[in-house]
C-alpha positions as CSV (number, residue, x, y, z in Angstrom):
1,X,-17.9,-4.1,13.9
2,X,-14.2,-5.3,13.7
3,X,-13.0,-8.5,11.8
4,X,-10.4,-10.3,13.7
5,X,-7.8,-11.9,12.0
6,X,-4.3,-13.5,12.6
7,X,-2.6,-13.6,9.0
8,X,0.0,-15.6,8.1
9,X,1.6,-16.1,4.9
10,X,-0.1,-18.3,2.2
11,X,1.1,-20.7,-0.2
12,X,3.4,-19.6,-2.8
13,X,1.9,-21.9,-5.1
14,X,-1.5,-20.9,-4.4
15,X,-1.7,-17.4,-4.1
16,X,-4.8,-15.7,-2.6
17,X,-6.6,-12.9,-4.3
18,X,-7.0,-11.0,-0.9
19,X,-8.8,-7.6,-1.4
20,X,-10.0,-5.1,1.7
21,X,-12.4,-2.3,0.4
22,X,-13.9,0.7,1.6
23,X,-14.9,0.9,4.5
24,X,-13.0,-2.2,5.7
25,X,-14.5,-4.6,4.0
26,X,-12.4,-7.8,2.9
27,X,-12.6,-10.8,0.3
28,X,-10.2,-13.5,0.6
29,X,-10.6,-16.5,-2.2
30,X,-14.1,-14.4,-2.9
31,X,-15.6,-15.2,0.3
32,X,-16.3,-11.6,2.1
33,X,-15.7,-10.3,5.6
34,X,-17.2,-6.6,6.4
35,X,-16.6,-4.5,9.2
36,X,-15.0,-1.3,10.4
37,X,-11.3,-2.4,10.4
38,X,-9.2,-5.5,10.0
39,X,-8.2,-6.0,13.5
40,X,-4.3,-8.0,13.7
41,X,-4.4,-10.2,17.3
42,X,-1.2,-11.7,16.0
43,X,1.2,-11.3,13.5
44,X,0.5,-9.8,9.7
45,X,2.8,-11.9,8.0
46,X,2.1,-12.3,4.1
47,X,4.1,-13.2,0.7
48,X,2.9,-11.7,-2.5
49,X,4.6,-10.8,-5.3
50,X,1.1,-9.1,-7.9
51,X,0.5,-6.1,-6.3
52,X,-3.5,-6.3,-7.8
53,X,-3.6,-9.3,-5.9
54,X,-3.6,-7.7,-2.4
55,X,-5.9,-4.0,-1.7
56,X,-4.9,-3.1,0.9
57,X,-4.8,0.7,0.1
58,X,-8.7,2.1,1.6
59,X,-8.4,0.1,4.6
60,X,-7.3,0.1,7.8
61,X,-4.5,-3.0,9.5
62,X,-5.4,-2.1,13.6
63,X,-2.4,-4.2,15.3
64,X,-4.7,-4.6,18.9
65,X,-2.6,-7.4,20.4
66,X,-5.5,-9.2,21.3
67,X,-3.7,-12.2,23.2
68,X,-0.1,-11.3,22.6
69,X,1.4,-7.8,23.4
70,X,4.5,-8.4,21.4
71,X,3.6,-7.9,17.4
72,X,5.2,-8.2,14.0
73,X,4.3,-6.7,11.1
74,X,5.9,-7.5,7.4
75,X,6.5,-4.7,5.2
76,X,6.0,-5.5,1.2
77,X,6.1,-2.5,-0.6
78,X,9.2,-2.1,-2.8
79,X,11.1,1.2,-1.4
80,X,11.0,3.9,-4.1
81,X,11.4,7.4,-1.4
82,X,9.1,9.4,-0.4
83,X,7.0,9.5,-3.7
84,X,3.2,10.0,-3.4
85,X,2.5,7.9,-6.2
86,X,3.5,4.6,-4.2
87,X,0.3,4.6,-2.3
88,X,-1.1,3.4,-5.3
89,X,-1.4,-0.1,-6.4
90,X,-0.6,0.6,-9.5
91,X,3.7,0.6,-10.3
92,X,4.3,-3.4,-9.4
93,X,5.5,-4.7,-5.9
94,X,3.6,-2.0,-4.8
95,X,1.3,-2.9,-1.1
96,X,0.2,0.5,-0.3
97,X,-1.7,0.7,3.0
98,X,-5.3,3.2,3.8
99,X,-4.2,3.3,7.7
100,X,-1.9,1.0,10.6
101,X,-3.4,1.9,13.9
102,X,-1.2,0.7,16.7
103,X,-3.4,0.1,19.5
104,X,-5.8,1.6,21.1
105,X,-4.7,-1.7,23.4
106,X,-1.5,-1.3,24.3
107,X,0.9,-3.1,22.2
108,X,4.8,-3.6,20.6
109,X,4.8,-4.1,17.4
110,X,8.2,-5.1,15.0
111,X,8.7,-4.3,11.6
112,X,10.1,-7.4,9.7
113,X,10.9,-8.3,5.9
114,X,10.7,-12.3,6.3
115,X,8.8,-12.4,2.8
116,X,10.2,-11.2,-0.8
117,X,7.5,-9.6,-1.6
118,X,8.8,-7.0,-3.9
119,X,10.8,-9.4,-6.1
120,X,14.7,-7.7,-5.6
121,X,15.6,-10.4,-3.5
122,X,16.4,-9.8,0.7
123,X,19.5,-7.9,0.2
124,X,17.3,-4.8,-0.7
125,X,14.8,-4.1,2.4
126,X,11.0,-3.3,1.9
127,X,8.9,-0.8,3.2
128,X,5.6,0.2,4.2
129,X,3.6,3.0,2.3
130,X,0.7,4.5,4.4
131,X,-1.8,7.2,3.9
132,X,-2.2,7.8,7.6
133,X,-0.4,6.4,10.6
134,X,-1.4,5.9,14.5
135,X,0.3,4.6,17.4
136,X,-2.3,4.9,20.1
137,X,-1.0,6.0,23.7
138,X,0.7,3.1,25.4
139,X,1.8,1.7,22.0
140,X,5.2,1.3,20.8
141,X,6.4,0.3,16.6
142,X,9.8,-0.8,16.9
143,X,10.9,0.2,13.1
144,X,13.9,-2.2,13.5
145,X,15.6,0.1,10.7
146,X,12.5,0.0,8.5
147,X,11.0,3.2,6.7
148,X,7.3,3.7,7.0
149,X,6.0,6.3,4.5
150,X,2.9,8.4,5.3
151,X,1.3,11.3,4.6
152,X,-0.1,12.1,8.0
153,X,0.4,10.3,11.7
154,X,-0.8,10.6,14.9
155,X,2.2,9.1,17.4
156,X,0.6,8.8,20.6
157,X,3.0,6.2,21.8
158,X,6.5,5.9,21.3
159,X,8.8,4.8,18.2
160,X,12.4,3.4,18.2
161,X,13.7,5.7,15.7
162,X,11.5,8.7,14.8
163,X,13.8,9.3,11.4
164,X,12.4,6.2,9.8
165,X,9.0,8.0,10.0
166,X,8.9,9.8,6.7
167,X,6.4,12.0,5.1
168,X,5.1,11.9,1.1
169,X,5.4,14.1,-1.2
170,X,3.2,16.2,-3.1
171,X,0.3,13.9,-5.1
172,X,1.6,13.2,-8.5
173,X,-1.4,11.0,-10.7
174,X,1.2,11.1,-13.8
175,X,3.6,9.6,-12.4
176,X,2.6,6.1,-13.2
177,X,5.7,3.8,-12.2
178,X,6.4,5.9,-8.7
179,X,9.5,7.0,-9.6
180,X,9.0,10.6,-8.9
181,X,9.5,11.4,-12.6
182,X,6.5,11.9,-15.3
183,X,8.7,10.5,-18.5
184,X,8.9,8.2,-21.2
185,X,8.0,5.2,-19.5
186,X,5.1,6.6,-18.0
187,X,3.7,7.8,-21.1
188,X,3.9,3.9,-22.5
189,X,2.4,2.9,-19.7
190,X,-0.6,5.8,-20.4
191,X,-0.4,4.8,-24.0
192,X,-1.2,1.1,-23.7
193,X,-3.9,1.8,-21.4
194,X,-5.1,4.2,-24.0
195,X,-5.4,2.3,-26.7
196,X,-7.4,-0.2,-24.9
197,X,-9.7,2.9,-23.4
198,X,-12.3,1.1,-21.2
199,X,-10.9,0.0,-17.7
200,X,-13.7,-2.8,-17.7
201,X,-12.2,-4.6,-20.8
202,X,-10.1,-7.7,-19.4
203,X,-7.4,-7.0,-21.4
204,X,-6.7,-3.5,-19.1
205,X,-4.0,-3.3,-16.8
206,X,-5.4,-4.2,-12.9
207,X,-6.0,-0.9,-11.2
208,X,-6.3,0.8,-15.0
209,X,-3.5,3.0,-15.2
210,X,-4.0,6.4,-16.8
211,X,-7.5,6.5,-15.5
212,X,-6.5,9.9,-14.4
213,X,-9.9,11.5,-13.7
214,X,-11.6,8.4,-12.5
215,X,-14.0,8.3,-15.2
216,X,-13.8,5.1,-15.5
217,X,-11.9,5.2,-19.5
218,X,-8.2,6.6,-20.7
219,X,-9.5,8.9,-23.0
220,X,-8.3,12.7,-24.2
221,X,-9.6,13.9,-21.0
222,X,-6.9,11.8,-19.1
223,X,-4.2,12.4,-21.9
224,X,-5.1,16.9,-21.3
225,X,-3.6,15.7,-17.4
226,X,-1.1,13.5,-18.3
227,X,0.4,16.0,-20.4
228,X,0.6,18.6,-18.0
229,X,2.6,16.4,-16.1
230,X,4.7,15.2,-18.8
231,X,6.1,18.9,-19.2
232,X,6.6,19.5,-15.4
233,X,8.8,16.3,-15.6
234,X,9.4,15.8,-12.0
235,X,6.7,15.4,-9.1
236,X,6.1,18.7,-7.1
């Protein structure tokens, strides 16, 4: 099953709490859509600045051109290089994808910053962080000078610039403002978390930071790893 969907931006001054969860399923203003995949017969075109208001990051944007074979699609995430930590939610103005499929209809589809999304203002241009891109056969992404970060693709089609295709780095949990660094402001970030253990308690950061072993608390276990990468300093 594929939900069908032609977004466009909502109102700044009522933002939506827009959440897509494994596998695909989707919850905009708490009313839930399930299916496969998010399928784009437009344009994806939305403005938010909370990154915990948008979860994007276990599902998968399929830009099928359903009706139009000329696409856009609006990059949000705030460019911090090719740092694994920024397909997390997690460090703010961060929008990190699961998976853009391009296709399998043949389609053109335009990379655009129309929205401030990541708060720096529209002299400084966004990007898009994905765990997998695909760009069926037929299909062509126009990066328009964008940067699409990934750690693995499948480019059946073509791209206008390959360069702006760039691959992650090595996973680095620790490194919880995605700067490719483990250091002091890192370990304030752990350390709040910490002192308010249990990632259920309202008063927890969204996404619960420092949760590093997915236990669901930020306890010693999660200080033992955080540690380790304190020492290394910078992200393998």
């Amino acid at each position: 099953m594929v939900t069908r969907l032609d977004f466009q931006s909502p109102s700044p001054a009522t933002p939506r709490l827009i959440t897509f969860g494994a596998p695909g399923a989707m919850t905009i203003d708490n009313h839930e859509l399930t299916g496969g995949a998010v399928e784009i017969g437009g344009n994806f075109d939305l403005r938010f600045t909370e990154s915990h208001n948008l979860g994007m990051s276990e599902s998968t944007i399929r830009m099928s051109g359903i009706g139009a074979r000329q696409q856009t699609f609006e990059v949000m995430s705030m460019d911090r290089g090719p740092v694994a930590s920024a397909l997390s939610a997690n460090p703010d103005h961060s929008f990190p994808l699961g998976t853009l499929e391009i296709g399998p209809i043949p389609t053109t589809v335009t990379l655009i910053d129309a929205r401030d999304n990541d708060g720096a203002g529209q002299t400084q241009r966004e990007t898009l962080y994905t765990e997998t891109l695909i760009i069926a056969p037929g299909s062509r992404l126009n990066t328009a000078g964008f940067k699409i970060y990934c750690r693995t693709k499948s480019i059946g089609g073509t791209v206008d610039n390959p360069a702006n295709i760039i691959a992650l780095g090595s996973d680095c949990p620790t490194d919880l403002n995605a700067v490719g660094l483990t250091d002091d402001a890192d370990f304030t970030i752990f350390l709040a978390a910490y002192y308010i253990l249990d990632c259920a308690t309202p008063a927890m950061t969204a996404g619960c930071p420092g949760d590093l072993n997915s236990d669901s608390v930020v306890d010693d276990a999660d200080f033992t790893v955080f540690v380790v990468g304190y020492d290394a300093l910078v992200c393998p």
